[in-house]
C-alpha positions in Angstrom: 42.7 11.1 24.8 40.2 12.3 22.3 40.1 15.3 23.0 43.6 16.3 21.9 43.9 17.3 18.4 47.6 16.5 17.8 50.2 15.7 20.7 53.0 18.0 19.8 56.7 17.4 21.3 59.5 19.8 21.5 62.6 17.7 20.9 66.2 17.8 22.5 68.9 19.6 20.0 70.9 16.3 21.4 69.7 14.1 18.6 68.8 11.2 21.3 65.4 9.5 22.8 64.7 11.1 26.0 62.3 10.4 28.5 59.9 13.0 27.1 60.4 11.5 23.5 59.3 7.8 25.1 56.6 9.9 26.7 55.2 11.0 23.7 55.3 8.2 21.6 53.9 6.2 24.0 50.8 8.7 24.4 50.4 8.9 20.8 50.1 4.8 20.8 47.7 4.6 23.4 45.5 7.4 22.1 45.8 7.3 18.2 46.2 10.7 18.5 49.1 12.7 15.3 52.3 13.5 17.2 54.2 16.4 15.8 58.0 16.4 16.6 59.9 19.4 16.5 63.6 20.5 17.7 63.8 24.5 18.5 67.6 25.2 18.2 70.1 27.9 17.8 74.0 27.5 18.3 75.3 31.0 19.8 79.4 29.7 18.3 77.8 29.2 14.5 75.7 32.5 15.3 79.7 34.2 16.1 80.4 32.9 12.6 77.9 34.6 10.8 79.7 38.2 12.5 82.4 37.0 10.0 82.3 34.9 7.8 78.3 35.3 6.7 78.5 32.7 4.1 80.2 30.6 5.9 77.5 31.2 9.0 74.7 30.1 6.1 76.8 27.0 5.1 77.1 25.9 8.7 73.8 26.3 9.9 72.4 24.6 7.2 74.6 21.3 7.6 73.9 21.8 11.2 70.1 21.7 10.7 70.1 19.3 7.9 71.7 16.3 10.5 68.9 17.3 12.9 66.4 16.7 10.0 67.7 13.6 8.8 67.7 12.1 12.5 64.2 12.8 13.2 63.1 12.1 10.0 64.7 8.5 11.0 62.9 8.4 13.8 59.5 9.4 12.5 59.9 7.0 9.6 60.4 4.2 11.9 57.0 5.2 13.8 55.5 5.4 10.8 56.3 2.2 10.1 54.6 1.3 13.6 51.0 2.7 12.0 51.9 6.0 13.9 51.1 9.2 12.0 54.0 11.5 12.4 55.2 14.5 11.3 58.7 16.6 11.9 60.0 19.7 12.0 63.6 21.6 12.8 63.4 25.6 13.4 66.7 27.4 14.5 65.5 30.4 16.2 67.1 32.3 19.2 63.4 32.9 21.0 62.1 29.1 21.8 59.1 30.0 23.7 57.8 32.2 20.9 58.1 29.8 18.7 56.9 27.0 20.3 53.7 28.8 21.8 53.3 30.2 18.1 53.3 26.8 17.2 51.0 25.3 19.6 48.2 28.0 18.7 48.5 27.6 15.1 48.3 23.7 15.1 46.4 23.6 17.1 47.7 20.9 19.8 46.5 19.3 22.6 48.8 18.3 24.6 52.8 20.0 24.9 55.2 17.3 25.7 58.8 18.5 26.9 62.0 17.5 29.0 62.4 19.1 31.8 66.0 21.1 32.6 66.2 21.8 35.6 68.2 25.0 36.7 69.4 26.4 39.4 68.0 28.5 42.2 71.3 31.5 41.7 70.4 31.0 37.2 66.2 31.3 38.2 67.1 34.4 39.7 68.5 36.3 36.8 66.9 34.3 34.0 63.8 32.5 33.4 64.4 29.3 32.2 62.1 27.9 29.3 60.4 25.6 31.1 59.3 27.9 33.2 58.1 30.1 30.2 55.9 27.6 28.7 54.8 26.5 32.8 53.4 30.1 32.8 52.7 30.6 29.1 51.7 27.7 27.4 48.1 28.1 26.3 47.5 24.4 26.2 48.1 21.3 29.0 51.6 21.0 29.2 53.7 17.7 30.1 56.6 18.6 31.4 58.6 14.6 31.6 61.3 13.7 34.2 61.6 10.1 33.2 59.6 7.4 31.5 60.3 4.1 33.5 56.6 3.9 32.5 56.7 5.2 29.5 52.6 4.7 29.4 52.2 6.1 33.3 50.5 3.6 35.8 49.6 6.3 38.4 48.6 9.4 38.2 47.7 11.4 40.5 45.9 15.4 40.5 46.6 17.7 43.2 44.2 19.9 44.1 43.3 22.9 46.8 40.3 23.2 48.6 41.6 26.1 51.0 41.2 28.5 47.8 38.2 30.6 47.8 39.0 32.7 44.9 36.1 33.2 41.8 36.4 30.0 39.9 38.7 28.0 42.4 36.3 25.3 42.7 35.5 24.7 38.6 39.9 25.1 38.5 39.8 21.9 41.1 37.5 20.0 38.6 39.1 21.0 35.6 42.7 20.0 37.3 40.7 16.5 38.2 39.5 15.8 34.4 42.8 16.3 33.2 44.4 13.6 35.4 41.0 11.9 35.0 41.6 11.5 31.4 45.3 10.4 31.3 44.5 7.9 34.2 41.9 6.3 31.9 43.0 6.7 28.5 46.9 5.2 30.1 44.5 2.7 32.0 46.0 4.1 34.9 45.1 4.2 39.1 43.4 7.8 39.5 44.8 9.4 43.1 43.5 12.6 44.6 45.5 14.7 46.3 45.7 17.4 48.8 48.4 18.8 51.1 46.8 20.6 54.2 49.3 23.4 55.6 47.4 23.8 58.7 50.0 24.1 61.0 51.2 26.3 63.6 54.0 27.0 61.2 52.3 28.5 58.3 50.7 31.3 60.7 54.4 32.1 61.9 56.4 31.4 65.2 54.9 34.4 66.9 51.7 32.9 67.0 52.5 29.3 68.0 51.4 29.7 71.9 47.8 31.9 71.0 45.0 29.9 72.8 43.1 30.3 69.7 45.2 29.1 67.0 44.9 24.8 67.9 41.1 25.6 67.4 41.6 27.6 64.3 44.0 25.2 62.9 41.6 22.3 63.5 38.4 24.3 61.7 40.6 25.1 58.4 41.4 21.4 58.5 38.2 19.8 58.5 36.9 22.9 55.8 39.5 21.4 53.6 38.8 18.2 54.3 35.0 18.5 53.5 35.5 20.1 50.1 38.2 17.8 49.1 35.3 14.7 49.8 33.3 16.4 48.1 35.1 16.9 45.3 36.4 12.6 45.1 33.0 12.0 45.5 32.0 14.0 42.3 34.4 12.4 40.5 33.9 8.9 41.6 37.9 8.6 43.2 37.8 5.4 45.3 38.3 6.1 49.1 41.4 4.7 49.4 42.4 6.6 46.3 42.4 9.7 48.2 44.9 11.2 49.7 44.2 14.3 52.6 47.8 15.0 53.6 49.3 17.4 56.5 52.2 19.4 55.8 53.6 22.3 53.7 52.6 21.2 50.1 55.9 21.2 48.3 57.8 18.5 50.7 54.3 16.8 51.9 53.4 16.4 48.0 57.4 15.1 47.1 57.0 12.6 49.7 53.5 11.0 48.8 54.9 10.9 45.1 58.6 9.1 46.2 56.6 6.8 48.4 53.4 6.4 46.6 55.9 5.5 43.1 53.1 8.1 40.9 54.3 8.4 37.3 52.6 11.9 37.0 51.2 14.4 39.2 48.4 16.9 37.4 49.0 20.5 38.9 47.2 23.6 38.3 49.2 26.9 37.7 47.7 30.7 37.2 49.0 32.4 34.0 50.8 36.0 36.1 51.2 39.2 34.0 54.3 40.3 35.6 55.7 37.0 36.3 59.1 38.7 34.9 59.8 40.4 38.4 59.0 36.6 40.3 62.1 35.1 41.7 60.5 32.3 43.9 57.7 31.3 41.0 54.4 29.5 42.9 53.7 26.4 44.5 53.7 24.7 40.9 57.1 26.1 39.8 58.2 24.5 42.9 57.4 21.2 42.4 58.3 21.0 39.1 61.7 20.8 40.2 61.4 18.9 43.4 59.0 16.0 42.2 60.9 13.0 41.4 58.1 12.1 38.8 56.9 13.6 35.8 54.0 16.8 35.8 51.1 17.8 33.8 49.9 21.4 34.1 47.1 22.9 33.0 45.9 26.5 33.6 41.9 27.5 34.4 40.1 27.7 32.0 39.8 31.2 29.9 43.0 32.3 30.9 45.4 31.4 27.9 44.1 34.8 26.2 46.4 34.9 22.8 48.0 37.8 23.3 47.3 38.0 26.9 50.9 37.4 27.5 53.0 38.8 24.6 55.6 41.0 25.1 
């Protein structure tokens, strides 16, 4: 993937090899690319100390990082040993997504690679979970990994939107494509395009299920969509039976074609929201990210990761 400058994973404060750590390492095999590996940590009980006992806080923390060290430092040395170039890092800070956007910017990386946590619908709605920071956030294409039973992914797949008509929604569909286009072949993957029409007589509402006009409405918006989505596997060279012009509400339509289909990772798009603080129910991306049973990569269009666009 040549055009990622370093591949840069945020490791679990569990000291083990997760599915995003396989992820990664595979990645950075495949595509000779530097992997950075860092663990963002802090420890609320050893914080308590500090109230205290401050010494004893300093003392604590410090043998509490230095383990993390010396297990990653393990870990890189082995990959090192591989012909990997790796490089480590442990930060105990109570603000993750700060520090790991600060980080991304500075590097710079290509590529964030991170576990997904899943949360709860009753936590999403008083707290925003930091995966869904950096989903929002993350000024760079960000992996988010559910497993690696492939730890180089066989299938990927992008899904896309033809129904939007917004400035810039068609050069978002390509960009979205390129992405997936560029795992698929540096992972010497299948390449599947995706689309999941909602042209039913559900998505207007039950009130307007028996209106004469609606079957002929519904019928026009689906063969609209279905044009531009041709058009769009056509540009890109996707092989017919490659694409995939699905009917049904995107979230379970698009978790079906993935369980079925066995795809490694789907490629989503996501807008970047100012106020995204007051959002319970998050977008069609946030969505899936917790309902696919395979892993996502989401990128954002293009311009829109403004630096300081979404500080606090």
């Amino acid at each position: 993937m040549s055009q990622f400058q370093r591949l840069f994973l945020v490791v679990t404060p569990d000291m083990c090899r997760t599915p995003a750590f396989e992820r990664a390492v595979a990645l950075a095999r495949v595509s000779g690319a530097p992997l950075h590996m860092a663990v963002f940590t802090h420890v609320e009980t050893l914080a308590a100390v500090g109230r205290i006992n401050p010494e004893g806080m300093k003392q604590a923390v410090d043998s509490y990082l230095a383990g993390h060290r010396e297990w990653l430092e393990e870990e890189a040395s082995i990959l090192r040993s591989q012909g990997l170039e790796v490089t480590t890092e442990v930060v105990w800070t109570k603000h993750p997504a700060e520090e790991i956007i600060d980080h991304v910017r500075q590097m710079p990386a290509g590529m964030l690679i991170k576990d997904v946590r899943p949360e709860s619908a009753v936590m999403r709605a008083f707290v925003t979970p930091l995966d869904w920071q950096l989903l929002r956030r993350c000024p760079v294409p960000l992996h988010l990994v559910t497993d690696a039973h492939n730890p180089v992914p066989l299938k990927v797949a992008a899904a896309v939107d033809p129904f939007v008509h917004a400035d810039g929604a068609s050069e978002f569909n390509d960009r979205i494509v390129r992405a997936a286009e560029g795992l698929a072949l540096l992972c010497r993957a299948e390449l599947h395009l995706l689309h999941a029409c909602n042209a039913t007589a559900e998505h207007f509402g039950s009130s307007l299920i028996r209106l004469p006009w609606l079957e002929g409405l519904q019928k026009r918006m689906r063969t609209g969509a279905e044009e531009v989505f041709t058009i769009l596997a056509n540009r890109h060279g996707v092989p017919p039976k490659q694409r995939h012009f699905l009917l049904g509400p995107p979230v379970p339509t698009l978790t079906d074609y993935a369980v079925r289909s066995e795809i490694d990772v789907v490629v989503l798009g996501s807008s970047l929201r100012k106020s995204f603080e007051h959002e319970i129910l998050g977008s069609t991306s946030e969505a899936l990210l917790y309902r696919l049973p395979c892993s996502v990569l989401v990128v954002h269009p293009e311009g829109v990761c403004d630096p300081e666009h979404h500080r606090r």
